[in-house]
C-alpha positions in Angstrom: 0.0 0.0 0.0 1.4 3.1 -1.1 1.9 6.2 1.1 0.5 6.8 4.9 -1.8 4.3 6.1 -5.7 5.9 6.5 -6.2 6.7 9.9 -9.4 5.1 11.1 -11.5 5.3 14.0 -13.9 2.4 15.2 -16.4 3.7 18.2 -17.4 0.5 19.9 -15.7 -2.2 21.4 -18.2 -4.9 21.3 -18.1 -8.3 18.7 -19.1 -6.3 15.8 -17.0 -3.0 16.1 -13.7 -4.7 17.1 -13.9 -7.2 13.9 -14.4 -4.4 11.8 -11.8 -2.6 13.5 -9.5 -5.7 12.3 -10.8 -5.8 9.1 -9.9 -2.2 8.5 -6.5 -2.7 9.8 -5.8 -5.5 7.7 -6.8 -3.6 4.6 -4.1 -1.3 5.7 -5.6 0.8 7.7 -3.8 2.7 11.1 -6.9 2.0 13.3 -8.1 3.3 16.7 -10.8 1.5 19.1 -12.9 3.7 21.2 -14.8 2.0 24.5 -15.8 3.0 27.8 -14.3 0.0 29.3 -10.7 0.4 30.6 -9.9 -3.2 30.5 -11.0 -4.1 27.5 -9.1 -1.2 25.7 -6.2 -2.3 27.5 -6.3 -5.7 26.3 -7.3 -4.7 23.1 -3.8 -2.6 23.2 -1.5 -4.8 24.9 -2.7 -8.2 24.6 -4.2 -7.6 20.7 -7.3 -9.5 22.2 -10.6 -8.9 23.4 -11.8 -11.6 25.6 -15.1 -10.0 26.5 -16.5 -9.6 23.1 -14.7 -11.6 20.8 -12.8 -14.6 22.7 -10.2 -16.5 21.2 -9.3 -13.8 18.2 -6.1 -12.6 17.5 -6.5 -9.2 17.1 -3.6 -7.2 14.7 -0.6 -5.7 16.7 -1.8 -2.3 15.5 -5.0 -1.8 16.8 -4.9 0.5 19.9 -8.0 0.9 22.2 -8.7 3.9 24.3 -11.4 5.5 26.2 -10.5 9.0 25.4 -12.9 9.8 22.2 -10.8 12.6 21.6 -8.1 11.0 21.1 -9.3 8.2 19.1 -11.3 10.8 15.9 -7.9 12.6 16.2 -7.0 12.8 12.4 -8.9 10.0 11.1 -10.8 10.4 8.0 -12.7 7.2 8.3 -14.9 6.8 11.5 -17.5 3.6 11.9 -19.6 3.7 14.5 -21.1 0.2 16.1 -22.9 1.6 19.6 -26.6 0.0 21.0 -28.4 1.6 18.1 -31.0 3.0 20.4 -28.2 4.6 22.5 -26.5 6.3 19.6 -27.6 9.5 19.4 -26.6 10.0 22.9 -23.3 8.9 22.4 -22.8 10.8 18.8 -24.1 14.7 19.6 -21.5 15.1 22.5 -18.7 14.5 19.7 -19.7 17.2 17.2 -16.9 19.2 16.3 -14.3 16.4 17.0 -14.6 15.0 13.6 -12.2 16.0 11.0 -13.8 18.3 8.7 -12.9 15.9 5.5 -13.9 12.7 7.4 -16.6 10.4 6.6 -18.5 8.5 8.7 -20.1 4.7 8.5 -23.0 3.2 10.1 -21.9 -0.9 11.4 -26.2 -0.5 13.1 -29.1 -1.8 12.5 -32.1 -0.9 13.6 -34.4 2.3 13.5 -34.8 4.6 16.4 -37.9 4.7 19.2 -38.0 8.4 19.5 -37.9 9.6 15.9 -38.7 6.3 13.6 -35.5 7.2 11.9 -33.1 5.0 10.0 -29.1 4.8 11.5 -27.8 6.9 9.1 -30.2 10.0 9.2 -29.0 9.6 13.3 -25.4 10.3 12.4 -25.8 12.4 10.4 -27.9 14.6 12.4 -26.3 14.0 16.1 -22.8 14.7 14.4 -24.2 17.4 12.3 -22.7 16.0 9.1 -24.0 16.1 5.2 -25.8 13.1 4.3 -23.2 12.5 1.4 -20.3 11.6 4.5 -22.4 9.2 6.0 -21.8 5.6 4.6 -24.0 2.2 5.7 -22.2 -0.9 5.8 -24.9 -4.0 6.1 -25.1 -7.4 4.6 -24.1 -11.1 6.5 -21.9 -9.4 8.8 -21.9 -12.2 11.7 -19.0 -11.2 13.4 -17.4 -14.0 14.7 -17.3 -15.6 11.1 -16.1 -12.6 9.6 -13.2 -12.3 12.3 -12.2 -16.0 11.6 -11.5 -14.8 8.1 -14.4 -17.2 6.5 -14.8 -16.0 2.8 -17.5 -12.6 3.2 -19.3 -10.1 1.1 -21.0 -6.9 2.3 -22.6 -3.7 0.9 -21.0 -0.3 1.3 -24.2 1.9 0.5 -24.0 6.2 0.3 -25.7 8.8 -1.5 -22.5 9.8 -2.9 -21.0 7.0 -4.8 -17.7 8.3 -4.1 -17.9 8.1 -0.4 -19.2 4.8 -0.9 -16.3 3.6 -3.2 -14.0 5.4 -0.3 -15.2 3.1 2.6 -15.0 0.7 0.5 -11.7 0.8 -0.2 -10.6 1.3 3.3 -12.5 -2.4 4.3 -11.4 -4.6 1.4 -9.3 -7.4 2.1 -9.0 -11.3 0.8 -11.8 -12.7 2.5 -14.2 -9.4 3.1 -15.1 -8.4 -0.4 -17.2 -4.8 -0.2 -19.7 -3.9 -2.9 -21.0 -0.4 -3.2 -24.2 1.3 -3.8 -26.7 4.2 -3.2 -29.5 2.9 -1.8 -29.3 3.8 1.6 -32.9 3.6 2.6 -32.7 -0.1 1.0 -29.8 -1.1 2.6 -30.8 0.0 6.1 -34.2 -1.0 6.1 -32.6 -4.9 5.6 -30.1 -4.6 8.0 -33.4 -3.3 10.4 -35.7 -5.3 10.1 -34.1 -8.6 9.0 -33.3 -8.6 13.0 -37.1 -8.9 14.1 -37.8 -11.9 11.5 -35.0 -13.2 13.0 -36.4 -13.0 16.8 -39.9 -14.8 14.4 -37.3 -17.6 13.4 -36.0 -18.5 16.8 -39.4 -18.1 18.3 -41.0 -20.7 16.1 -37.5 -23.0 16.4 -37.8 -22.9 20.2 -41.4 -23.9 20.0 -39.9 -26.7 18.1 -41.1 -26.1 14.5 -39.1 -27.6 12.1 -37.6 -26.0 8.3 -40.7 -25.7 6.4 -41.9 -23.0 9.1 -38.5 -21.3 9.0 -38.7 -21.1 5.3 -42.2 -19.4 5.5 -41.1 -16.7 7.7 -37.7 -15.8 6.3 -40.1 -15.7 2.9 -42.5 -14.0 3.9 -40.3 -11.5 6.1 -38.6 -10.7 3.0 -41.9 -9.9 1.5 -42.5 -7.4 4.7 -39.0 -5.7 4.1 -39.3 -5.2 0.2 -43.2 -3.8 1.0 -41.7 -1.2 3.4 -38.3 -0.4 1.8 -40.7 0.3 -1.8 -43.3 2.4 0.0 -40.3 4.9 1.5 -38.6 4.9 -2.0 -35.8 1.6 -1.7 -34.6 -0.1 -4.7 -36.4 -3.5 -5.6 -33.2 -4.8 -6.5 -31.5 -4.1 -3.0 -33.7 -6.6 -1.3 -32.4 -9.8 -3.3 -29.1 -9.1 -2.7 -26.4 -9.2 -0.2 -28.0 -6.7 2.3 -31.4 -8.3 2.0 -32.0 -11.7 1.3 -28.5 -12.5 2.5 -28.3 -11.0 5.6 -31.3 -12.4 6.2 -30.8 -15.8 5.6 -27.4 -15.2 7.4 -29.2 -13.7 10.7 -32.2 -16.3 10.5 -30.1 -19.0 10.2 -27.3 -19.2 12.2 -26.9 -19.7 16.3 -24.2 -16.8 16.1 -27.6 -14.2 16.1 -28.3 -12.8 19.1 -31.4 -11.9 17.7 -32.1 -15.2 16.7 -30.6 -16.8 20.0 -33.1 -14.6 21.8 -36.5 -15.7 19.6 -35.1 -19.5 20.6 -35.3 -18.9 24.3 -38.5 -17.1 24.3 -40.1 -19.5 22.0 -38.8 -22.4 24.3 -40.1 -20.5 27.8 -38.2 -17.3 28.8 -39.6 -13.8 29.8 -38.3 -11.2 27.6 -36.1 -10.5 30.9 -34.9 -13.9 31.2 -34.0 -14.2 27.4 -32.3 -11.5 27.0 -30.1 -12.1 30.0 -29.5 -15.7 28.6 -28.2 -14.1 24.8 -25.9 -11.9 26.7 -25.6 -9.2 24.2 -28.0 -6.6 22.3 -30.3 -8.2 20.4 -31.3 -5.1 18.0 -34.5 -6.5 17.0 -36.2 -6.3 20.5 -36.6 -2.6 20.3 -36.2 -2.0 16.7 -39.2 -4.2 16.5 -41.4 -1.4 17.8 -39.3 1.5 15.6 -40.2 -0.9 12.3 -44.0 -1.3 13.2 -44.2 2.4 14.0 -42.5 3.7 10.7 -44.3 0.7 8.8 -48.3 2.2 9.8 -47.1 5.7 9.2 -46.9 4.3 5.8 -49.8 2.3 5.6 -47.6 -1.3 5.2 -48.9 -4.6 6.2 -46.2 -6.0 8.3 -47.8 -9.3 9.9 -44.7 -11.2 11.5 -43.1 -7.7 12.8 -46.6 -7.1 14.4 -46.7 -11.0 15.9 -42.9 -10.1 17.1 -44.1 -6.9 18.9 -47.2 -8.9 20.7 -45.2 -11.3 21.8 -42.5 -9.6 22.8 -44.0 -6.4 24.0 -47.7 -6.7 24.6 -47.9 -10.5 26.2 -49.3 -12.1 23.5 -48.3 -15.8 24.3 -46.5 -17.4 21.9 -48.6 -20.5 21.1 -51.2 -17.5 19.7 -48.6 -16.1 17.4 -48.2 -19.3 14.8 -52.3 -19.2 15.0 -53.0 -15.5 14.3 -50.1 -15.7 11.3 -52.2 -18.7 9.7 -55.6 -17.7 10.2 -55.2 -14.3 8.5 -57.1 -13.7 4.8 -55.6 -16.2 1.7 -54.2 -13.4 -0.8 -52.2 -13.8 -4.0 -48.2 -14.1 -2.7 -46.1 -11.1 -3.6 -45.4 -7.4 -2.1 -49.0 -6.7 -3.2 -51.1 -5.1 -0.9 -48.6 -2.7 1.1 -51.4 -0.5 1.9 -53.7 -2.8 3.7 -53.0 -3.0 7.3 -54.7 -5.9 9.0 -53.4 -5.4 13.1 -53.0 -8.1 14.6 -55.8 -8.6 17.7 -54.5 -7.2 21.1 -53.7 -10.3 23.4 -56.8 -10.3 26.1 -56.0 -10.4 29.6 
């Protein structure tokens, strides 16, 4: 790599931001972790590991850590962001005016926000007080422990500027993470969203012990949901066949590495909400996202049936034996994204 190394910052210290952290630096990048945990950035520094988060990866010699946020946006004209979703516009607006004035900035979330029903992207770019055409969204099947194992990866680098999107994308490219680029933000995002709640559908239905024809209905017809939403606020059809949509679903519905998937499992098999999410032991995006999508989706008039279900369940005490039987009994229609406009609520649970 020719000439100084880009300098990179990576706010998060969790599974997600410290494997992109070590993608970046193995594309060549001179990268910085930020974290509010002393220990971890220590170990991060010294011991190029980060037992908490990511156990048993060996972490590049040049990643530093450091809980001075300052210190880590100092001069770095790349800066990803992979904080609680719902968390990060409290974390972002007490760093405007840190940035560098030329950097760019890239979304590793997924989900939409409670307060505002708005997408990752329009957060950043609003709590750092940044043009939309710096702000970059990086989503597709980004499960981070395969990724940091170096198991062969492709992703989508999405921007309104193309340029900014070719930018990131250069900074992340390595042998086995291969970024493509596009402008569909509202696409892209949208996926990454609300593929997370159909996941939390999948695991429900696999903890109450349903077998691969039911998994294959809901990843379908959660793809249906997605495409009906992402069309009615102006997404690209083609975005959700590809890597950020049908991919990441799959990728998130299928595999025990989703916390949002491990979560469904253990309240399909039992759990309080409570209980499960003690027993995933991370942030499962979807469980508040869930409420976010719905929201955003009858502002719109969409029909989302399984994000609604996920929402009873989860939020509203539905039990789940009722979900599989309110899914089923609801009017035979032709299949396709047709119908985005009629919303058909699921009942309230009775008490």
């Amino acid at each position: 790599m020719s000439g100084a190394p880009t300098r990179v910052a990576v706010l998060g210290t969790g599974s997600w931001g410290t494997t992109f952290a070590l993608v970046l630096a193995e594309a060549g990048g001179d990268v910085v972790l930020w974290g509010r945990d002393a220990e971890v950035c220590r170990q991060v520094t010294e011991e190029h590991r980060n037992d908490r988060y990511l156990p048993g990866v060996a972490l590049p010699v040049g990643i530093r850590a450091t809980t001075d946020v300052a210190d880590a946006l100092r001069g770095a004209s790349v800066v990803a962001v992979a904080v609680p979703a719902q968390s990060a516009r409290a974390v972002l607006e007490p760093l405007r005016g840190l940035l560098e004035p030329d950097a760019v900035v890239v979304s590793l979330m997924k989900g939409v926000e409670l307060s505002s029903d708005r997408r990752m992207s329009e957060v950043l770019s609003e709590a750092l007080d940044v043009a939309p055409d710096r702000v970059a969204v990086v989503s597709g099947p980004n499960l981070a422990r395969e990724i940091a194992e170096h198991q062969p990866t492709a992703t989508v680098v999405a921007s309104s500027s193309a340029a900014t999107a070719r930018r990131v994308a250069a900074a992340c490219a390595t042998p086995s993470f291969r970024p493509y680029t596009n402008t569909d933000v509202v696409g892209v995002e949208l996926c990454g969203a609300v593929k997370n709640v159909i996941a939390v559908a999948v695991g429900i239905a696999q903890g109450r012990g349903f077998g691969n024809n039911t998994t294959a209905t809901v990843i379908t017809r959660g793809l249906v949901e997605i495409t009906r939403l992402g069309l009615a606020l102006g997404a690209d059809a083609e975005t959700f066949a590809g890597l950020a949509g049908m991919g990441d679903l799959v990728a998130t519905c299928a595999s025990p590495l989703s916390r949002n998937h491990t979560l469904g499992v253990h309240v399909g098999r039992g759990l309080t909400l409570e209980e499960a999410v003690a027993a995933t032991g991370g942030t499962a995006e979807g469980v508040k996202s869930s409420t976010s999508v719905l929201d955003l989706a009858r502002t719109v008039g969409v029909d989302m049936p399984i994000t609604a279900a996920v929402v009873a369940v989860l939020h509203e005490g539905l039990p789940v034996d009722r979900m599989a039987q309110l899914l089923l009994a609801r009017p035979h229609r032709a299949e396709g994204v047709e119908g985005a406009h009629e919303e058909l609520p699921l009942p309230r649970p009775t008490a």
